[in-house]
Backbone bond lengths (Angstrom), bond angles and torsions (degrees), N, CA, C in turn:
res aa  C-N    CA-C-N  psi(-1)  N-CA   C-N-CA  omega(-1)  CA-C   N-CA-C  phi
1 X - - - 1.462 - - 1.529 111.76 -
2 X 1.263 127.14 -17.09 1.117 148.41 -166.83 2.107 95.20 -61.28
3 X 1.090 100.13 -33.56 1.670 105.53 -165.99 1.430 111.65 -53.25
4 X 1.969 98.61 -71.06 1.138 120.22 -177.48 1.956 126.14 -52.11
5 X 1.969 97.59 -21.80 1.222 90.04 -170.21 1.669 106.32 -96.91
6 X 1.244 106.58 -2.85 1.802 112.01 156.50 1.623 114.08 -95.42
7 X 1.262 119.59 -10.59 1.070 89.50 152.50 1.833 125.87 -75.72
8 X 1.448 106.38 -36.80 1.382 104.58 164.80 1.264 113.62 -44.33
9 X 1.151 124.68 -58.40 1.742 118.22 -155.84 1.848 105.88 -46.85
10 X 1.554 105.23 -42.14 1.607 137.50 -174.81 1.503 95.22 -43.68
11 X 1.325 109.72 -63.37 1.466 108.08 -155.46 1.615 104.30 -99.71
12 X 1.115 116.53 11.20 1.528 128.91 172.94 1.975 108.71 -85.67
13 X 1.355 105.12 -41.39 1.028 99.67 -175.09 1.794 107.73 -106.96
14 X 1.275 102.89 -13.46 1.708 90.61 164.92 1.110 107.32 -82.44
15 X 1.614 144.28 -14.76 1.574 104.04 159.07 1.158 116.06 -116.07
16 X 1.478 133.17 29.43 1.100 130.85 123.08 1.762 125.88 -25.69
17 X 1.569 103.40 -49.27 1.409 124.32 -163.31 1.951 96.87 -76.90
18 X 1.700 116.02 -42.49 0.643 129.67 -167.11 1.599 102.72 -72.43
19 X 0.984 142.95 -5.21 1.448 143.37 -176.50 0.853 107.45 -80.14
20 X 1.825 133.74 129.86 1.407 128.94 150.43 1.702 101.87 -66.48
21 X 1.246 99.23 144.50 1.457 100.69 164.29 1.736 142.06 -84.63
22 X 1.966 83.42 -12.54 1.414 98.57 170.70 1.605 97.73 -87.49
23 X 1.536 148.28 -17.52 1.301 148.87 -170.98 1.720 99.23 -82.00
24 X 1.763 102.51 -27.05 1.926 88.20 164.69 1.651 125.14 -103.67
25 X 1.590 93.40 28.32 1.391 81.72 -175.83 1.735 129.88 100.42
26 X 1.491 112.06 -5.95 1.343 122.14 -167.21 1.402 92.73 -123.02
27 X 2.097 101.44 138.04 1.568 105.76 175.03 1.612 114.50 -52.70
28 X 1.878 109.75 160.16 1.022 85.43 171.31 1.679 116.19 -102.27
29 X 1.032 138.45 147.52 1.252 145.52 -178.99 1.358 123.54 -104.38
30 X 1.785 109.92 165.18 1.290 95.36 179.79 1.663 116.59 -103.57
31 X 0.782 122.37 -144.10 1.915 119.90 179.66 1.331 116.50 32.56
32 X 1.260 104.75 31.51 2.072 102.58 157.16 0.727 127.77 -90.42
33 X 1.108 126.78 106.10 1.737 131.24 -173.87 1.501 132.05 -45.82
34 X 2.198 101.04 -25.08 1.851 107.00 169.95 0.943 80.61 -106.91
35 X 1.496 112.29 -170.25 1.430 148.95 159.01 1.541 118.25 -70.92
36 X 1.511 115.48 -53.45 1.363 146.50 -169.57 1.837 95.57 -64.51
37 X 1.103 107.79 -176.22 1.292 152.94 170.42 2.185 103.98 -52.81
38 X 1.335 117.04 121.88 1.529 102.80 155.12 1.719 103.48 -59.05
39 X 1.196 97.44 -155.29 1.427 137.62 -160.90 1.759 101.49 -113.47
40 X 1.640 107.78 -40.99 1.287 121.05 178.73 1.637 113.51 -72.96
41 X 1.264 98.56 -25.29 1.343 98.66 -155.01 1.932 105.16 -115.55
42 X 1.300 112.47 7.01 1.494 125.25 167.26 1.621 83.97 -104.48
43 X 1.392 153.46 -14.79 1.150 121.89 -136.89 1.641 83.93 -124.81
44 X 0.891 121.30 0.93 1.438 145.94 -179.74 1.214 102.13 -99.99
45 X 1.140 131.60 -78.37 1.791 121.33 166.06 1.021 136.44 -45.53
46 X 1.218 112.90 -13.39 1.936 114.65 175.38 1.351 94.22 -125.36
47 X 1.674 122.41 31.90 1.453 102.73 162.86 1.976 130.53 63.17
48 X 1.589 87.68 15.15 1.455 91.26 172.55 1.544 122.62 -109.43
49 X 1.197 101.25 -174.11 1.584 99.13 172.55 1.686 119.29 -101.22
50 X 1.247 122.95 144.41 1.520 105.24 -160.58 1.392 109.92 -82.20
51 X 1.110 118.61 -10.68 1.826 118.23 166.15 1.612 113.63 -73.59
52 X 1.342 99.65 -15.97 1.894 95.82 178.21 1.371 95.57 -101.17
53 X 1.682 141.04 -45.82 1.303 109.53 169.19 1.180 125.43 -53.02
54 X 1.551 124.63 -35.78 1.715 117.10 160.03 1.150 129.78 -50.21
55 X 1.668 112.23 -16.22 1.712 94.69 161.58 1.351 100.24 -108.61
56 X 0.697 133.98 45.57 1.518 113.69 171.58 1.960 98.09 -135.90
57 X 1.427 102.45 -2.48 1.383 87.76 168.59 2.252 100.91 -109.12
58 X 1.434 78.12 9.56 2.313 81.31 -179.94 1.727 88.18 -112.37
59 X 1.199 124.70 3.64 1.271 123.39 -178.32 1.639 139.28 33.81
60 X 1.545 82.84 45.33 1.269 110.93 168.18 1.499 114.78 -106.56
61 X 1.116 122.10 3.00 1.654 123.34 155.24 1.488 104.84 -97.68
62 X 1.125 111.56 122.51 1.706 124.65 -178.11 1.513 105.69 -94.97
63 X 1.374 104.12 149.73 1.614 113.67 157.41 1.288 108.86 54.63
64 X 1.535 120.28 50.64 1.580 113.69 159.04 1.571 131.80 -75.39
65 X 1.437 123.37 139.84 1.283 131.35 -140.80 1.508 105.21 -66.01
66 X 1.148 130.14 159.11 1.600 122.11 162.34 1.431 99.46 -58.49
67 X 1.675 146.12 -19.95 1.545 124.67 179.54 1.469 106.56 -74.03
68 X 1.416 113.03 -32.54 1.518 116.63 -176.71 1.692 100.79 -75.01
69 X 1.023 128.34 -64.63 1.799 132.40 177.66 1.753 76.43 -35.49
70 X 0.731 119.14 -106.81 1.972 131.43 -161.64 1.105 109.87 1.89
71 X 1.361 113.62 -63.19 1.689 131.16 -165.48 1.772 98.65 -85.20
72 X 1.170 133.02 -31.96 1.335 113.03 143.93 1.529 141.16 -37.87
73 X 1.166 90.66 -64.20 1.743 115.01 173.04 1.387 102.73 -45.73
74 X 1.503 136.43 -48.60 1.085 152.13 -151.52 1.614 92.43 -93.56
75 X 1.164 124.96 -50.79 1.603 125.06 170.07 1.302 114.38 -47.15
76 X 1.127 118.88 -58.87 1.406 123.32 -149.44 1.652 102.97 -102.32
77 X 1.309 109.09 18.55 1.599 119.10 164.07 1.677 100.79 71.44
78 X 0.988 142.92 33.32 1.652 122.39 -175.79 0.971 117.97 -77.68
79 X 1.272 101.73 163.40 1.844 85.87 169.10 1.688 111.46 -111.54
80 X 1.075 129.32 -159.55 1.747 117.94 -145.24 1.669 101.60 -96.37
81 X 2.017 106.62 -11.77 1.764 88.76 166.24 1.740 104.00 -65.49
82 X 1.316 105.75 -63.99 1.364 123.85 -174.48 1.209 94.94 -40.92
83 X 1.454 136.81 -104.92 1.754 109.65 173.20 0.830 145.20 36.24
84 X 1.806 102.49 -73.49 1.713 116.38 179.88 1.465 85.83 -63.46
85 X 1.466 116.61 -72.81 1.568 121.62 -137.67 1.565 107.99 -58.72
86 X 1.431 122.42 -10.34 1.473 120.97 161.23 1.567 119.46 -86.65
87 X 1.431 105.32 -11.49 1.829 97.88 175.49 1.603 97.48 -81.86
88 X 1.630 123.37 -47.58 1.594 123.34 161.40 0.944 119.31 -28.62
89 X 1.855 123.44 -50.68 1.059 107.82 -155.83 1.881 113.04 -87.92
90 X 1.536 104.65 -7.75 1.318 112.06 174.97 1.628 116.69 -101.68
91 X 1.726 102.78 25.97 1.504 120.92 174.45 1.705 106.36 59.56
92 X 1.048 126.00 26.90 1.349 123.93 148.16 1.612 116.98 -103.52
93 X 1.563 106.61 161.34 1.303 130.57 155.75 1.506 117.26 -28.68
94 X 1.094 150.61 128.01 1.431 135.73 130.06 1.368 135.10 -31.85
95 X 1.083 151.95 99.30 1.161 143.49 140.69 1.694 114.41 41.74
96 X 0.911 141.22 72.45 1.643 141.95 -171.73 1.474 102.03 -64.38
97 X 1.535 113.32 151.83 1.526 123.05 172.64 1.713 112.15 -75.32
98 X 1.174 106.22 160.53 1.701 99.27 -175.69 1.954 113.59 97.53
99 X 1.334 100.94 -28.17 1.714 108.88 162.26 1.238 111.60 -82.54
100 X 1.771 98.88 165.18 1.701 107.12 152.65 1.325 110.78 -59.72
101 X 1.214 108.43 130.07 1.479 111.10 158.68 1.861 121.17 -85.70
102 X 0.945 100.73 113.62 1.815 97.25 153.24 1.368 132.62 -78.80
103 X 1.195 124.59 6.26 1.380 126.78 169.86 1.293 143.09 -46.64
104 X 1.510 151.18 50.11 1.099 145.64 -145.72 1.541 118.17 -77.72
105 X 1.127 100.58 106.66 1.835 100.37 168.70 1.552 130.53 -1.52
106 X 0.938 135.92 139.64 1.533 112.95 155.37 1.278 118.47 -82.31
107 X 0.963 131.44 -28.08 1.683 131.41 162.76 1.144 110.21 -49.13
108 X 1.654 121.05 -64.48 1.521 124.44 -168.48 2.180 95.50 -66.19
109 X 1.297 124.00 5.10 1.545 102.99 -176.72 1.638 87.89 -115.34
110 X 1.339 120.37 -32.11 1.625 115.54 167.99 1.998 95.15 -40.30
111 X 1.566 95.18 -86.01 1.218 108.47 -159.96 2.369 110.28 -30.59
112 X 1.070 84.24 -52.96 1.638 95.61 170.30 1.331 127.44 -39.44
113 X 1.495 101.20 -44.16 1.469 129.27 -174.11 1.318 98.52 -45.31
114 X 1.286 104.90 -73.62 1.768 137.18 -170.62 1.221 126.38 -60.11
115 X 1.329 107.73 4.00 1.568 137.05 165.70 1.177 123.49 -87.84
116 X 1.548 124.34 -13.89 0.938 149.19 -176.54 1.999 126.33 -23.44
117 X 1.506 92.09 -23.30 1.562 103.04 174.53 1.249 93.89 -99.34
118 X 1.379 147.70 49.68 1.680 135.27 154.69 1.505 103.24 -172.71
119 X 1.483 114.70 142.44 1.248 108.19 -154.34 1.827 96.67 -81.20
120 X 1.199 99.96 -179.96 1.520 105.12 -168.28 1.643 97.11 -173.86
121 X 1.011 102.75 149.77 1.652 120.72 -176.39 1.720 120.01 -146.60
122 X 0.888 110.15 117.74 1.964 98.74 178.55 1.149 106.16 -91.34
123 X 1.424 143.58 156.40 1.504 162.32 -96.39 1.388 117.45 167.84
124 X 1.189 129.70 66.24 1.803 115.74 168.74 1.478 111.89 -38.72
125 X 1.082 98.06 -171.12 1.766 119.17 178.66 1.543 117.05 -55.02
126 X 1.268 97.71 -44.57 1.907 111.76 179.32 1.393 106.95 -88.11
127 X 1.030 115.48 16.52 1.715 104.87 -169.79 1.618 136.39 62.01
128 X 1.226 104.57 11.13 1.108 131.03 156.59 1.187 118.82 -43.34
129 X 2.041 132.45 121.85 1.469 119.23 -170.14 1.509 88.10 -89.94
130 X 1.550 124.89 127.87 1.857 137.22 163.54 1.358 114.04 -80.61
131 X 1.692 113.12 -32.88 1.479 103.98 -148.73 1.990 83.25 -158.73
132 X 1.227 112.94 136.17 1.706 106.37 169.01 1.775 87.43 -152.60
133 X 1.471 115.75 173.68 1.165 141.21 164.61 1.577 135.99 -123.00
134 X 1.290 119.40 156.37 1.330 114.57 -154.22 1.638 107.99 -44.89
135 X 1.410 131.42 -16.65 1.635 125.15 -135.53 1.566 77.94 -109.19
136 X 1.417 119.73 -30.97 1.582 114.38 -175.21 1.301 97.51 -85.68
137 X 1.667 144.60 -23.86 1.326 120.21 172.48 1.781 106.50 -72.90
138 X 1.323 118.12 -35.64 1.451 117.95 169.19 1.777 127.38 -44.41
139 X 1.773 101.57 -25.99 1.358 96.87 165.22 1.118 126.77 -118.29
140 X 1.673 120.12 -33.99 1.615 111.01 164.33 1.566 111.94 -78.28
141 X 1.587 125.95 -21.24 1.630 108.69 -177.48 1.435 94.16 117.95
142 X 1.540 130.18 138.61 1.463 142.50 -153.27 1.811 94.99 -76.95
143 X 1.519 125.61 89.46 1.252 103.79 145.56 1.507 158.64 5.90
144 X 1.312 97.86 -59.05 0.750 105.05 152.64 1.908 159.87 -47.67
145 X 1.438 83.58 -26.69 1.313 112.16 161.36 1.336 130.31 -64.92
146 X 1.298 106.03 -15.16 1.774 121.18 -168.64 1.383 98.32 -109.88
147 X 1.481 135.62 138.35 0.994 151.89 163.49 1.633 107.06 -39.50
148 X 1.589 129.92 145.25 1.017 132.67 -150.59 1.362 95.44 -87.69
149 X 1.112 156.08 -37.54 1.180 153.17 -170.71 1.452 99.14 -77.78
150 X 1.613 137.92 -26.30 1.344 120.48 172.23 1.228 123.89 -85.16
151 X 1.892 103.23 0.99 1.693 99.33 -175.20 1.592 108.43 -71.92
152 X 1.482 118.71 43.56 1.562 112.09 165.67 1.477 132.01 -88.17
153 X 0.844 138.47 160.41 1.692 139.65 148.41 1.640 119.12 -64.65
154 X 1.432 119.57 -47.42 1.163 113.50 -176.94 1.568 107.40 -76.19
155 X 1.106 124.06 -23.86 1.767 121.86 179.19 1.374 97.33 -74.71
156 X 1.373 120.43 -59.90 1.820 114.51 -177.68 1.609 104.41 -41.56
157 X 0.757 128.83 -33.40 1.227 127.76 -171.93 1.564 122.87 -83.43
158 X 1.436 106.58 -53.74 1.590 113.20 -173.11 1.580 111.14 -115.66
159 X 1.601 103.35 -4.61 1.697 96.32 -177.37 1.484 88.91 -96.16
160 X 1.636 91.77 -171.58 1.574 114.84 165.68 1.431 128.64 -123.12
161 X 1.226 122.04 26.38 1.451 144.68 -171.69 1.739 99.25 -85.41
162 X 1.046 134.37 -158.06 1.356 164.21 -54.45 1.614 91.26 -173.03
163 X 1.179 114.36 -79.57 1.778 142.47 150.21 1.225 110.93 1.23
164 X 1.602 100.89 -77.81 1.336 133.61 -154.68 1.857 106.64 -81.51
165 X 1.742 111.99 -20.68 1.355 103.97 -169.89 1.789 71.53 -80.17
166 X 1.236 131.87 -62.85 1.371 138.64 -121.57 1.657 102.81 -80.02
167 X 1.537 114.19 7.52 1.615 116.74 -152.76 1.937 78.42 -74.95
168 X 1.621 119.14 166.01 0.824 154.51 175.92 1.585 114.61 -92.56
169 X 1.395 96.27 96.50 1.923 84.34 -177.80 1.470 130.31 -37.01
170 X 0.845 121.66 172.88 1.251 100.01 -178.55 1.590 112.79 171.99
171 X 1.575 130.02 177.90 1.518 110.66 178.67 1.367 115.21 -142.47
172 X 1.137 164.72 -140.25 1.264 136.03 127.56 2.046 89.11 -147.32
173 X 1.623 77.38 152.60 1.812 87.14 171.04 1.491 132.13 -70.03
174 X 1.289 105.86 -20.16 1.454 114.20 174.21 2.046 104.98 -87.47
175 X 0.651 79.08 -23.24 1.821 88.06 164.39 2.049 103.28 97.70
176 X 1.230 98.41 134.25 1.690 89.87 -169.39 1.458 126.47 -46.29
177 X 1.224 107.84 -58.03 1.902 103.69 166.41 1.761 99.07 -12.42
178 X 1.422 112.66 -106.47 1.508 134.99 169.75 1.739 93.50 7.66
179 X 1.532 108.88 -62.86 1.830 101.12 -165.49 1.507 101.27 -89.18
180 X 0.846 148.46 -19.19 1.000 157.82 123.48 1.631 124.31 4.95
181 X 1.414 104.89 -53.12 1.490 124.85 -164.86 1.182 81.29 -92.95
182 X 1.566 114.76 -63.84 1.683 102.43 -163.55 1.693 132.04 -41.99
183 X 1.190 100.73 -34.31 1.578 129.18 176.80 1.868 86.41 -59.28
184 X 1.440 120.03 -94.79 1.369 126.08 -155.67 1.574 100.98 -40.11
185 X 1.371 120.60 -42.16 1.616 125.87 177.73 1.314 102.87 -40.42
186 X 1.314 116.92 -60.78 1.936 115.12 -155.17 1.783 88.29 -78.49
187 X 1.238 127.00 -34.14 1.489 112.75 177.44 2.103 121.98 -47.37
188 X 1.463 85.72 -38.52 1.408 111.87 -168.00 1.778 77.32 -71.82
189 X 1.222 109.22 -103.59 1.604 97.23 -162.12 1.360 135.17 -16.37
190 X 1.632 114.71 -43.71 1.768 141.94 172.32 1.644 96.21 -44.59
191 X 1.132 92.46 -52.66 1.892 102.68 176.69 1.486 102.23 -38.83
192 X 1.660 105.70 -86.22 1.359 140.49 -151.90 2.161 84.40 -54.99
193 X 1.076 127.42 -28.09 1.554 116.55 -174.81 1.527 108.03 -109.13
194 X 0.951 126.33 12.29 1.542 133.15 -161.53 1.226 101.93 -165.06
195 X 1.477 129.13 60.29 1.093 135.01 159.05 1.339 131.00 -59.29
196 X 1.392 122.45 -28.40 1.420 137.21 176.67 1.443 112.67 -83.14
197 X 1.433 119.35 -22.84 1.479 115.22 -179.84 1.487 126.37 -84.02
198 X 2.312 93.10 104.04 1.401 86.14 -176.99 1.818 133.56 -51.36
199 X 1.072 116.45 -40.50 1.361 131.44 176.41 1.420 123.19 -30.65
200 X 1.201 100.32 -41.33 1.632 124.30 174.50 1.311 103.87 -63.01
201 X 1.547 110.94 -87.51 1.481 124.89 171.69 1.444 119.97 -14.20
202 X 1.729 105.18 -57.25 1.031 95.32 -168.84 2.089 113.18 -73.07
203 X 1.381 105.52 -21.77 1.538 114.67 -174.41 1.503 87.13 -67.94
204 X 1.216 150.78 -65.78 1.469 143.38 -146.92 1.793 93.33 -67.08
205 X 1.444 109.83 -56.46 1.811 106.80 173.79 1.593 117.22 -40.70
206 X 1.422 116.95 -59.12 1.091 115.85 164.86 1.827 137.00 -31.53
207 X 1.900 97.43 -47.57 1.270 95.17 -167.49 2.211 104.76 -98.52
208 X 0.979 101.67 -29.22 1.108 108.54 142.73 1.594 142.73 -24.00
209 X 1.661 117.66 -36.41 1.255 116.54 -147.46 1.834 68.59 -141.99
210 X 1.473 138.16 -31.14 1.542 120.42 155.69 1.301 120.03 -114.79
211 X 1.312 120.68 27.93 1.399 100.27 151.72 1.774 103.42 -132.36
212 X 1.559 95.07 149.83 1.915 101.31 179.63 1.555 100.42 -74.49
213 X 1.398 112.64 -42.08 1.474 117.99 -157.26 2.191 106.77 -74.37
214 X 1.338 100.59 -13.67 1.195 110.46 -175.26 1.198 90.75 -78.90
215 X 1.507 113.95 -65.16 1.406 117.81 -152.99 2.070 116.72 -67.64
216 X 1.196 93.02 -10.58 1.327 109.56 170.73 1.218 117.52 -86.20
217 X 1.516 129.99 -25.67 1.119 119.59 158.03 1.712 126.11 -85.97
218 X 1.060 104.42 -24.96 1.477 124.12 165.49 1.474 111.37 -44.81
219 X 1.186 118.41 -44.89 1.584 143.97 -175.47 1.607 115.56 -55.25
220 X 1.331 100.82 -25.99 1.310 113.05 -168.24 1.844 96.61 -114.16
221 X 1.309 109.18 92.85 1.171 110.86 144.02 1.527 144.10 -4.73
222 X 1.496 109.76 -78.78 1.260 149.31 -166.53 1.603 102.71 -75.30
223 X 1.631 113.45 -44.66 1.496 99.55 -161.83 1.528 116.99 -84.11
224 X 1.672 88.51 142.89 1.923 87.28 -157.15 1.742 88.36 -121.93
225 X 1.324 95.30 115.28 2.024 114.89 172.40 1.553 96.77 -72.23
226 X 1.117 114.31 135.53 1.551 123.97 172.51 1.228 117.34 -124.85
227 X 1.217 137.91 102.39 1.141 151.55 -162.27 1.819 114.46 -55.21
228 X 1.165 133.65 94.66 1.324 134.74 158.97 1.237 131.15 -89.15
229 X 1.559 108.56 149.65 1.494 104.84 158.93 1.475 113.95 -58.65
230 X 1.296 100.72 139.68 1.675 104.46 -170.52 1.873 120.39 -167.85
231 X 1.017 124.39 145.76 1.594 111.02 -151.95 1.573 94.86 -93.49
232 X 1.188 111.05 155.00 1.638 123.53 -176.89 1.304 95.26 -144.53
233 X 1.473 118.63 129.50 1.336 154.81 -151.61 1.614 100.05 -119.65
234 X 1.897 127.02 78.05 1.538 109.77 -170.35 1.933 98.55 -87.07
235 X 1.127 113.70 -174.62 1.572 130.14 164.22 1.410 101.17 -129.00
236 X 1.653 105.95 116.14 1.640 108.66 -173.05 1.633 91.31 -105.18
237 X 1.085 99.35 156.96 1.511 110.05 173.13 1.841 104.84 -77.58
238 X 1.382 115.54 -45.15 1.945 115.28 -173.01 1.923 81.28 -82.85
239 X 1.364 129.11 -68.40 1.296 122.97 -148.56 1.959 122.69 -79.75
240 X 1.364 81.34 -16.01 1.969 72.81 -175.15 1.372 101.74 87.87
241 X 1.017 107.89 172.24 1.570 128.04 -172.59 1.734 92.90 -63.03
242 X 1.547 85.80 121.15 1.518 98.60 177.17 2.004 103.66 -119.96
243 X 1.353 126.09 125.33 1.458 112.52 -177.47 1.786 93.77 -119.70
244 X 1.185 110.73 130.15 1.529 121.10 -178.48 1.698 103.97 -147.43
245 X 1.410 95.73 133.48 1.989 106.60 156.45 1.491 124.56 -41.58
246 X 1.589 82.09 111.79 1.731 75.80 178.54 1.752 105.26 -105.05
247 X 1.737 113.58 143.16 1.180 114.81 174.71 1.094 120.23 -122.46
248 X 1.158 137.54 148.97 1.487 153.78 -177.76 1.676 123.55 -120.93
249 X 1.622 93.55 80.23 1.535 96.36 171.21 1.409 128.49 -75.35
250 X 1.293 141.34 160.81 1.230 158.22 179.08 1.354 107.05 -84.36
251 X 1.157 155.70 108.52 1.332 120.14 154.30 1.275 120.30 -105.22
252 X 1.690 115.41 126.05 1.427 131.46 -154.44 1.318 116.19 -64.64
253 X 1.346 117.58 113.54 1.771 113.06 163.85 1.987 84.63 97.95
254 X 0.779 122.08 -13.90 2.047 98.90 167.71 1.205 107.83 -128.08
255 X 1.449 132.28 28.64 1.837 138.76 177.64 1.358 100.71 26.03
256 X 1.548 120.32 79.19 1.382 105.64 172.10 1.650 71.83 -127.35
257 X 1.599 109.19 -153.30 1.419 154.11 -159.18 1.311 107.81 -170.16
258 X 1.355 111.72 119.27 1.129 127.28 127.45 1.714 140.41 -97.87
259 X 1.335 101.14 133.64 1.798 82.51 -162.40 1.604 98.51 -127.67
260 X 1.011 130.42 151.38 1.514 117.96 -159.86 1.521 82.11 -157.26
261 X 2.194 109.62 151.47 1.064 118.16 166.00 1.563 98.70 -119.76
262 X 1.010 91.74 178.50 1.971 114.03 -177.50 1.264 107.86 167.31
263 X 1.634 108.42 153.00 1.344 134.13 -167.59 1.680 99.04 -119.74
264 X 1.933 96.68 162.28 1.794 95.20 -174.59 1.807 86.75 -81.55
265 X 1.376 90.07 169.18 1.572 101.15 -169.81 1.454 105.51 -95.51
266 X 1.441 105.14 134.06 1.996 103.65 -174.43 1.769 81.86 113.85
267 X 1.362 137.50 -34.56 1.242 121.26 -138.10 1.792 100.11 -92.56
268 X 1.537 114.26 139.46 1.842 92.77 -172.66 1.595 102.46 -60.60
269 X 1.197 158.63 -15.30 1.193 154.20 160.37 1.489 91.53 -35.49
270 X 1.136 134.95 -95.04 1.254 167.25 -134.58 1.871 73.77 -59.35
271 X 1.252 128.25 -69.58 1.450 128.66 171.19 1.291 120.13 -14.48
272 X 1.502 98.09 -51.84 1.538 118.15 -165.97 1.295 104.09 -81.11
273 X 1.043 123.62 -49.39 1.532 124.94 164.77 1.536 124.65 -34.69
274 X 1.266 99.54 -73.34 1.485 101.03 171.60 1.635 121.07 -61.32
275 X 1.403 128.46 -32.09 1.403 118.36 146.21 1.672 129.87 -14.13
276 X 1.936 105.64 -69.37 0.944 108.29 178.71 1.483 116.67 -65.93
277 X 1.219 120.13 -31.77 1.450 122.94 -179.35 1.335 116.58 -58.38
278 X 1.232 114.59 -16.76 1.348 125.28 -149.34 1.809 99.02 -108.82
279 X 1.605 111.85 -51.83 1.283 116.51 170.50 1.574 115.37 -77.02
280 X 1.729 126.45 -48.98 1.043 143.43 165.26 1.453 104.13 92.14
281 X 1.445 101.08 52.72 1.702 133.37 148.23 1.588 92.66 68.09
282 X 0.852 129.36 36.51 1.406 136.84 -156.34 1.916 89.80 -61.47
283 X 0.754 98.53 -54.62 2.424 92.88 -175.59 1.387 86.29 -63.22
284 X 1.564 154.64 -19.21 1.138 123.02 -169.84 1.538 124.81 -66.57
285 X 1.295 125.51 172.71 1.628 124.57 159.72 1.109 112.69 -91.35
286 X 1.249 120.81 -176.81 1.581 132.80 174.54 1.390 100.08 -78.08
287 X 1.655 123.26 134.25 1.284 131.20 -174.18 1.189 90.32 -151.07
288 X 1.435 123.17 151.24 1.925 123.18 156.65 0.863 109.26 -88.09
């Protein structure tokens, strides 16, 4: 086994090296000694700690999970050959067709990057958060902080875990039921195209069997949530009632979401916004 986990270490830190750092989102500066990405600053994007990406690129951390390979892959922009050849090279499986995918583009994480003044979050099929940026840890609270299985939307919402203490008050203009449905809708479909993916299954069993409000929408077949632009009203702990557009992009051909807020400019929202961007919600808690 010894093979596969140097070959990982190999291709962990050559595209580490290979990263622009302005392509993930980080100023560029002067006195860096690579080109690529630190150690601090990949270990920060995939939600790790930077002493465990240091062993795992000296390959003395063994047997990292397909969630850790994932959220790498997803860091370091690959695309889905490269992908595979890092779940190989850390002696797992690839990712099989017929699941959610978490895979985020490198284009769609360029493009994200550069968004950088409004928070934004990417979204697999299950609602799962893949990919967020500093302005969205500034208003819901660093992700990262939450155990990887709670970085969802549908658990913040209908479970009672981790997620769900840390959700961000909040209101929406179409009135929650309405967003509510929309959420259980795209679960139901994720289902209906991803029949083989236990992970899923088991999250819909889960919320299903503890929540009433899930299982009541679940119940209904027919009802189809449609995602709009629509205003959401949060309660920040540093900013006060902040109300900003929330949007929900598609992105074509990899079933993710991107959903991004922003305020009109001049507007004190828009104030409030850039506040947090500026401090980076620093009194907040961990929220997804």
């Amino acid at each position: 086994m010894a093979a596969p986990r140097s070959e990982f270490a190999t291709l962990l830190h050559a595209w580490r090296d290979r990263l622009s750092p302005a392509d993930a989102g980080f100023p560029a500066t002067t006195g860096r000694r690579a080109p690529g990405l630190r150690r601090e600053e990949l270990a920060r994007l995939a939600g790790l700690s930077v002493d465990y990406v240091l062993r795992l690129e000296q390959g003395r951390a063994r047997n990292p999970s397909a969630q850790v390979v994932g959220a790498l892959a997803r860091a370091l922009q690959l695309s889905r050959a490269e992908r595979d050849r890092l779940y190989r090279g850390a002696g797992l499986l690839p990712p099989r067709d017929g699941r959610v995918s978490g895979h985020v583009p490198a284009g769609i994480q360029r493009l994200a990057a550069r968004l950088g003044d409004v928070p934004v979050g990417v979204f697999s099929a299950d609602w799962a958060l893949v990919w967020w940026n500093g302005t969205w840890s500034a208003l819901h609270g660093d992700p990262a902080r939450l155990p990887a299985d709670e970085r969802n939307l549908a658990r913040a919402l209908f479970g009672r875990g981790a997620a769900h203490a840390a959700l961000l008050p909040h209101r929406s203009e179409g009135g929650q039921d309405a967003f509510e449905a929309s959420i259980v809708a795209d679960l139901r479909d994720a289902v209906s195209r991803c029949p083989g993916d236990d992970r899923l299954d088991r999250l819909v069993r889960e919320l299903r069997a503890g929540s009433e409000d899930f299982a009541r929408h679940w119940a209904r077949p027919t009802e189809a949530g449609r995602h709009t632009s629509e205003l959401k009203t949060f309660q920040h702990p540093e900013a006060g009632e902040i109300t900003l557009d929330c949007d929900v992009l598609i992105v074509p051909g990899a079933d993710l979401r991107m959903v991004t807020y922003t305020a009109a400019a001049g507007s004190s929202d828009a104030g409030k916004l850039d506040l947090l961007r500026v401090t980076g919600g620093r009194t907040a808690s961990a929220r997804p």
